[in-house]
N, C-alpha and C positions, 0 to 999 in steps of 0.2 A: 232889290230882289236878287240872292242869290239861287242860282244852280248850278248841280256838277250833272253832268249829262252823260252818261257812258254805253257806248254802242255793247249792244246783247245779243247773244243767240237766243236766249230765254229767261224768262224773269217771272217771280212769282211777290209775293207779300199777303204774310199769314197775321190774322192776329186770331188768341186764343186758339189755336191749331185748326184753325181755319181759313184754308186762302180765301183771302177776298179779292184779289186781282192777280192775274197774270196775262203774260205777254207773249209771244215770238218771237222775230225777228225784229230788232227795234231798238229805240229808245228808251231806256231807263232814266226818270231826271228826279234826281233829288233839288225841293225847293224848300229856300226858306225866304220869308218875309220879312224886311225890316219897317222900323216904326215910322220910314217916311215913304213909305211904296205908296204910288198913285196907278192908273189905267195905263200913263205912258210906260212903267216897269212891266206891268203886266204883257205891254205887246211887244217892247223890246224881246223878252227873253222870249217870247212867243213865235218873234221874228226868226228869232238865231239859231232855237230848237227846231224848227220846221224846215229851216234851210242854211243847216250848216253842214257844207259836204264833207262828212267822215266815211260815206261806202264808199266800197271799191267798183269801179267801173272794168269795163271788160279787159280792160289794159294793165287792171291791178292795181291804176290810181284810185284818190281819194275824189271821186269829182260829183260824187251821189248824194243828195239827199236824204230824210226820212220817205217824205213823198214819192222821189222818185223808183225809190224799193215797194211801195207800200204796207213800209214796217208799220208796226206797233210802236203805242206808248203808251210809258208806267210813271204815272206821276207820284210821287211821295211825299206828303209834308216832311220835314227835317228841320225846323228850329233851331239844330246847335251848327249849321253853315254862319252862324252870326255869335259862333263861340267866340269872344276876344279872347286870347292867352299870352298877352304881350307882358303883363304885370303878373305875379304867383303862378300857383298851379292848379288853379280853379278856374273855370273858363269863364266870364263877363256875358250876360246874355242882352246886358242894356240897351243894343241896339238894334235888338229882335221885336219884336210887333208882339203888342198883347193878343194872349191867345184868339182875343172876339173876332180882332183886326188882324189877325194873320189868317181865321180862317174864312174870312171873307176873300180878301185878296188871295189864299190859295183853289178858291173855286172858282173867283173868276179866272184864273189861267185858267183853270180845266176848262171851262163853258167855252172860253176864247179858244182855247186848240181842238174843243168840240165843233164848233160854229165852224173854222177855221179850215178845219182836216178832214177828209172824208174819205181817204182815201186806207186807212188803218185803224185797227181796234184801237180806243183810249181807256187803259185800266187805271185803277187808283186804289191808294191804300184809302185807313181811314183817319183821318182828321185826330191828333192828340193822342192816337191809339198808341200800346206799346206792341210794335211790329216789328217781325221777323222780316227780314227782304234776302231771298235765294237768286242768286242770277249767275250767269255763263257769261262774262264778261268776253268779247270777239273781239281781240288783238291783241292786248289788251288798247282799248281807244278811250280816253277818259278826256272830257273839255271840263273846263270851268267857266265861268258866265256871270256876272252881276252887272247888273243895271246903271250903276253908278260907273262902271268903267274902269274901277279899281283894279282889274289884272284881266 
């Protein structure tokens, strides 16, 4: 399981010009699912999104949480995070999860950071949808994240 996770001032996700989620202060995480994700990918990135200190604290460090601000988050399915482009210039999606089984395991992250978070709204796009995502990107602060530990 990949994600890019980028701290926001605000965030929206339209589809057919209609938002269907947005956000405030918070986290925006683009996820994709590969074809070998299980429950422990799920709670890894689970883990890292809920408490990876990217705010700023009174100091102007980075030493805050999602929780401890009680931001938001905007989850997005995203599929091509499992672009290969090492060979041509067409991206490899082989190692992306059929759709049945990508959107299984991208709900259950949602339900897990449901269960999980209580402390901030959780919006979502929709599943396979072709969507629009607006966001206020704040620092700019951008993480990257996969399960497997590859970067």
């Amino acid at each position: 399981m990949r994600a890019v996770v980028q701290r926001v001032s605000r965030c929206s996700v339209t589809v057919d010009n209609r938002i269907v989620g947005s956000i405030d202060s918070g986290l925006l995480v683009l996820l994709g699912v590969s074809a070998k994700d299980t429950q422990k990918d799920v709670d890894y990135i689970t883990d890292k999104v809920l408490n990876m200190r990217i705010f700023s604290d009174d100091n102007d460090k980075m030493n805050l949480n999602v929780q401890d601000i009680s931001g938001d988050i905007l989850v997005v399915s995203q599929f091509t995070l499992y672009g290969d482009m090492r060979k041509g210039r067409r991206p490899s999606f082989s190692a992306s999860a059929p759709a049945d089984e990508a959107k299984k395991w991208y709900e259950k992250f949602v339900e897990t950071l449901q269960h999980v978070y209580k402390s901030g709204n959780i919006a979502t796009g929709i599943f396979q949808a072709d969507m629009n995502v607006e966001l206020l990107n704040d620092g700019p602060v951008t993480i990257l994240l996969d399960s497997e530990k590859l970067f």
